[in-house]
N, C-alpha and C positions, 0 to 999 in steps of 0.2 A: 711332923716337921723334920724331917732327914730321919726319925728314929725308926719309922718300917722299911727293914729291909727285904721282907718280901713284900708280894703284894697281898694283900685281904679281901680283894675285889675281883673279880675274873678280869675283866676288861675295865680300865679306869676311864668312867664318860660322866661329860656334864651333860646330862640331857637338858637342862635347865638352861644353859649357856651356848648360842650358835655361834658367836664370835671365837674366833680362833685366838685373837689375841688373848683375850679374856681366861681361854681356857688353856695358853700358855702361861700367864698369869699365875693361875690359879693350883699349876703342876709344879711349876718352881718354886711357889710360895710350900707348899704341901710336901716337897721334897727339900728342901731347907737352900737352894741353889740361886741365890741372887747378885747381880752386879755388885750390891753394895757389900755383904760378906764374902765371895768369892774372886773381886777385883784382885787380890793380892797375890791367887795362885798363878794370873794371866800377864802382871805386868812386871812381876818380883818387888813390890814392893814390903812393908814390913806387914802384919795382920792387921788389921785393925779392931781396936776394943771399945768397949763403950767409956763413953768421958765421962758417964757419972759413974758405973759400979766398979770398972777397971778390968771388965773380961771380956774375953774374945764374943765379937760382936757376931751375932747368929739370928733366925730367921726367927726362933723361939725365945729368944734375949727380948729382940724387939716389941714384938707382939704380944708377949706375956707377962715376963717376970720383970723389965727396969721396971725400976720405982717411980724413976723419973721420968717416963714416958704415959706415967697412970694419968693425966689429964687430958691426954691428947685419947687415951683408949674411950675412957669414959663419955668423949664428945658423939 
């Protein structure tokens, strides 16, 4: 999630996924780069952070570590 800065893979492909969307998706999520964390660097607005733990809101915040987001992972 943004942490490799190189790549590990020769050529990064979803064989498994033919939709393009899907595997833009799935390239933004894996490179930490989404509207919802990166809206602030496009419109100058302030960062935005999570409203339960109070840090800066990221693709690995979400998905991972809130606390407050463990019922929604678990579903």
């Amino acid at each position: 999630m943004g942490e490799i800065t190189t790549s590990t893979l020769p050529l990064w492909t979803y064989t498994h996924v033919r939709d393009r969307r899907a595997q833009t998706l799935l390239a933004r999520l894996r490179i930490g780069h989404t509207y919802l964390t990166q809206r602030y660097l496009l419109t100058r607005v302030p960062q935005p952070y999570c409203d339960d733990c109070l840090v800066p809101l990221t693709v690995r915040h979400l998905l991972v570590e809130c606390p407050g987001l463990t019922d929604l992972r678990h579903r």
